[in-house]
N, C-alpha and C positions, 0 to 999 in steps of 0.2 A: 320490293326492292330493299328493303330491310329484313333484321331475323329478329326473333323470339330472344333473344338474347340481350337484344337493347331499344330502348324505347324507338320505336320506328317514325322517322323527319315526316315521310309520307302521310303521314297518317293526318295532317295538320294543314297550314296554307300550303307547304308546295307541294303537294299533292292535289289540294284544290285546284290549283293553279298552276301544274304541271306544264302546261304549255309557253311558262318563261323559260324553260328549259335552251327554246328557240333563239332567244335571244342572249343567255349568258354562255351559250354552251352549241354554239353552230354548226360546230365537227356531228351533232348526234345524231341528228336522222341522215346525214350524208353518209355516216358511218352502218346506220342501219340498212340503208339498200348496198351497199360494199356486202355488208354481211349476208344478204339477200341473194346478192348477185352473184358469189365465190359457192354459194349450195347451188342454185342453179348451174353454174357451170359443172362442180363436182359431180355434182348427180343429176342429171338434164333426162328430165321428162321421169323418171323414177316415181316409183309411188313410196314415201314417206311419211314416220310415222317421228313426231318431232315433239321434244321438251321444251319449252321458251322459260327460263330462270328469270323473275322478276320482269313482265310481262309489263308491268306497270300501264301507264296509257292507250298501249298498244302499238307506240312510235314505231318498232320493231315489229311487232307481228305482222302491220297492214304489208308490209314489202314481203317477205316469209312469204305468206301466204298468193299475194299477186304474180308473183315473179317465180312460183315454185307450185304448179296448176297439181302435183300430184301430193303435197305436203296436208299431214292433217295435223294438228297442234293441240297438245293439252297446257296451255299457257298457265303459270303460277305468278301470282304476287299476294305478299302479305300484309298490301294496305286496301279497303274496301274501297274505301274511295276513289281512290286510282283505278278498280276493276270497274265499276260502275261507268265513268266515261270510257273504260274501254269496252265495255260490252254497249255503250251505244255508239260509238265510233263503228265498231266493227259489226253492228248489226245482222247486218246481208251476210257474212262470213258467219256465225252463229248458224243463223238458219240453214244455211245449204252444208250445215253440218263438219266444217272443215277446221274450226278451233273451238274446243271446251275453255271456257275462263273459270278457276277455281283462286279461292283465298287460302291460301295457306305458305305454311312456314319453307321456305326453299329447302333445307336439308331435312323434316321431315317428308315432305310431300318425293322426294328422290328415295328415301327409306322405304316410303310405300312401292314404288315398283321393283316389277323383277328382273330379273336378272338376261340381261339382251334384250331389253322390251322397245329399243328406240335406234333408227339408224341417226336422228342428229337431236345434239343438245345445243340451243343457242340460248345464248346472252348477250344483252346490250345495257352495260351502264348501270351493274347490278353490283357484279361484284368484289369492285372496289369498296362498298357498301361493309361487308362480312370485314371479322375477325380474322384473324393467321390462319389461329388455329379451327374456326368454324369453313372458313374458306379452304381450307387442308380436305375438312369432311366433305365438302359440295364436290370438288377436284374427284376425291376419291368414289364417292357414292356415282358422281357422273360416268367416269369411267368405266365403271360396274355395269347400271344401265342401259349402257350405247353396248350394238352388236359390234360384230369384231367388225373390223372397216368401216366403221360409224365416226363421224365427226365430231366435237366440239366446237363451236362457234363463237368465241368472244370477241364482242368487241367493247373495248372498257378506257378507263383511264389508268394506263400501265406512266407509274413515275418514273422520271428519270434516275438512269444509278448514278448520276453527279449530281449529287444531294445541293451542291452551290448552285446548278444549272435550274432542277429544278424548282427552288426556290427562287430563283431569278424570274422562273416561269408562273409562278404563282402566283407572287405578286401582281407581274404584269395582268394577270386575268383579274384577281383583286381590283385593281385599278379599272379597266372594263366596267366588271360588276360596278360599280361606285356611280361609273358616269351611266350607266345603261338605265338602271334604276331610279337614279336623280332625273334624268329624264323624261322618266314617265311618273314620276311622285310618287314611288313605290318603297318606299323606305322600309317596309312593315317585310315586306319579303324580301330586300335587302339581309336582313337582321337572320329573317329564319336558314339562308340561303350561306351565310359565312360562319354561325353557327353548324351547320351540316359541313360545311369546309373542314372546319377544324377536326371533325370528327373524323372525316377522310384523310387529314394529314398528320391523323396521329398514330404512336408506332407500332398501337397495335391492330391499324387497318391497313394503313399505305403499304398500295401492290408495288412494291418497285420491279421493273422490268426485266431484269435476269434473275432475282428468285422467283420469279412468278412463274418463268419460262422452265425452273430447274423444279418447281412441282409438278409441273405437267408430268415433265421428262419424269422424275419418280414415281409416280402414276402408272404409267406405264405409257402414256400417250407421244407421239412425235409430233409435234409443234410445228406450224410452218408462220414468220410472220407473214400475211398479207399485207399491209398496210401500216404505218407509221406515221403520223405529224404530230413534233410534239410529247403529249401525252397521251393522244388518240390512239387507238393503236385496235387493230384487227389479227387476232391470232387464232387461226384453225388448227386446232389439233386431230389426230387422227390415232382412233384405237387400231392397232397392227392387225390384218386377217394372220390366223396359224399358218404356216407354209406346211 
């Protein structure tokens, strides 16, 4: 869920402990079968051949693969720790052959394949994570990737472009987090948790929502949003088939 580029949060308590995600962050596996459930309907009963970016627990992959009987997945993330519970979450899915989990860097491990090698690339909660300009490369090397008529799947935290708004909105989660935390005496992941905040809302990570949509579009991708609350937001893009 992080790159090579900067020290990865993952890699540390919240990655151990991944699964507080549940609790400061409740839009995200709801978000993950929305994502689940828009490839199943696009491509229903399809045999599929799928990237999953930043893979991380596998919060996303279990629905992917449930909800989509013909999908086979080479899942990436580049914290070990995170693959580790994800490879025993997903066990059963391992064995009967239907997702590879590998450790590696999201924009090398996209360099490695070739070219039309995937009809879908999804992501859940990744790539707000990346750079501008590292994010620029994931967009582009995706596109590359996916066959013509092939998908993108993001579902991420896309910020608001009323920068008052969405500062308005941060806070209030802020506040959340403080009380979520205090509640269960959890101070220590508190700290690691608004620490990685910071790092997402700084300027040269935060996705805000109509440039994010205008690198798609440059891309060469057609964007449809699915879904919105907030900052949650599910956006399918779609590589054009040639007419």
């Amino acid at each position: 869920m992080a790159t090579v580029q900067d020290e990865n949060p993952f890699t540390g308590p919240i990655g151990r402990e991944y699964e507080m995600l549940r609790l400061i962050c409740p839009n995200a596996a709801p978000l993950a079968g929305k994502l689940a459930d828009h490839l199943a309907t696009a491509q229903p009963g399809a045999l599929l051949m799928g990237f999953e970016i930043g893979c991380g627990t596998g919060v996303s992959t279990l629905p992917l693969l449930a909800k989509n009987a013909g999908l086979h997945l080479l899942a990436i993330d580049s914290s070990a720790k995170m693959l580790a519970q994800a490879r025993e979450n997903l066990g059963e899915w391992i064995d009967a052959g239907r997702v590879e989990f590998v450790e590696a860097d999201a924009l090398e491990a996209l360099r490695a394949q070739g070219d039309a090698s995937f009809d879908v690339v999804a992501s859940n909660y990744a790539t707000h994570n990346f750079r501008d300009d590292y994010r620029s490369g994931v967009i582009a090397e995706t596109y590359r990737v996916l066959k013509p008529g092939g998908l993108f799947l993001n579902g991420d935290r896309f910020a608001l472009d009323d920068r008052a708004a969405h500062l308005a909105l941060t806070q209030s989660m802020l506040r959340h987090w403080f009380k979520t935390f205090a509640s269960i005496s959890r101070h220590d992941l508190l700290e690691d948790w608004v620490v990685h905040l910071y790092s997402d809302e700084s300027p040269e990570h935060i996705m805000y929502f109509s440039p994010a949509l205008t690198l798609l579009r440059e891309a060469g991708f057609a964007p449809e949003v699915i879904y919105r609350e907030g900052v949650d937001t599910l956006v399918a893009a779609t590589k054009p088939a040639p007419r």
